[in-house]
N, C-alpha and C positions, 0 to 999 in steps of 0.2 A: 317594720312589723305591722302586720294589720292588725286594724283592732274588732273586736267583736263587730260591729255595724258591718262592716265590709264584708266579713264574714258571714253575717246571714246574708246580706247581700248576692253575694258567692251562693250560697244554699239557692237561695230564692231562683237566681240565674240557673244556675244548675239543673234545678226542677224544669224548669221553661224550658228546657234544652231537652229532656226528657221528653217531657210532656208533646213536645214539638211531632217527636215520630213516632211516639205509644200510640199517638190516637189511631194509627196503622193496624193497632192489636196485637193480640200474639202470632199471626198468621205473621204478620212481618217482621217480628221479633225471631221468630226461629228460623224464616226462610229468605230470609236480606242481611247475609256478614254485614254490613254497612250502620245497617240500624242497630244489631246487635252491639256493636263494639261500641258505635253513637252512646248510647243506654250505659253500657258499661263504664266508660271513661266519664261520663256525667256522674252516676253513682259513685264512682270514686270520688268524685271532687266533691259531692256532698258530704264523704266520711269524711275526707282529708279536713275543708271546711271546720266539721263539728270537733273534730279533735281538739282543733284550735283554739277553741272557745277559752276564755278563760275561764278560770275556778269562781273568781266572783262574779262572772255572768251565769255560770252553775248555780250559785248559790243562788242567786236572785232570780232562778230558770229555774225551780230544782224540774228533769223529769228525764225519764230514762231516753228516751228519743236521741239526745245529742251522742248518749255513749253507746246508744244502739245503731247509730249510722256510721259512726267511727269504727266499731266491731267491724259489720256488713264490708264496710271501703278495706279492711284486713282481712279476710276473706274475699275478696275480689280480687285482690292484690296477691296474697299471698298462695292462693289453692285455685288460682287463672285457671286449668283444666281439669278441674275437678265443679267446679262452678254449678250449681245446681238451677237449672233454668226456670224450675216449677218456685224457687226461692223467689229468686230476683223476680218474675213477673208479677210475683205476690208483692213485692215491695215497690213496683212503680203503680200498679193497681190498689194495693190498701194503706203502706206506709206513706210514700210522699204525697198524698193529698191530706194528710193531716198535716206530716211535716211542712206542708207549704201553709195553711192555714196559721200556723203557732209559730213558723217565724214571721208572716207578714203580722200578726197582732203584736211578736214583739217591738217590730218594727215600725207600728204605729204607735205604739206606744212611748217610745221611745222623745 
């Protein structure tokens, strides 16, 4: 089983994975299948990820982000063409650079 560390780990990796081919922008987000599915199978693995977390890493995390990327990754997963692209670039653009900020702090912290 992994334990919490691994798992932001996972997160942290994840975002880097992202982050690798957003810097492309949305022009290559909507016009390269390639980067698009890139982005999306990373977002997944950051829900997947946060799901995992334990309860007392919850507790001692409290904030809504871990059960907001968890949601996101079940909607990715489950509504695949229905997927709202104006969402997800919202969320490589304003969510994961917080979310990568608050696990590397927990992760120094740590």
């Amino acid at each position: 089983m992994r334990d919490d560390r691994v798992r932001l780990e996972d997160i942290r990796d994840a975002i880097e994975q992202v982050e690798k081919y957003a810097c492309g922008g949305r022009q290559a987000f909507d016009g390269q299948e390639l980067v698009r599915v890139w982005i999306l199978h990373h977002l997944q693995i950051v829900g997947e990820a946060c799901s995992g977390l334990s309860e007392e890493f919850r507790r001692l995390h409290p904030d809504e982000v871990w059960a907001d990327a968890a949601g996101f990754r079940n909607i990715l997963v489950h509504h695949y063409f229905g997927i709202d692209d104006e969402a997800v670039w919202s969320v490589v653009e304003r969510d994961l650079p917080a979310l990568k900020l608050k696990v590397n702090q927990v992760l120094q912290g740590d």
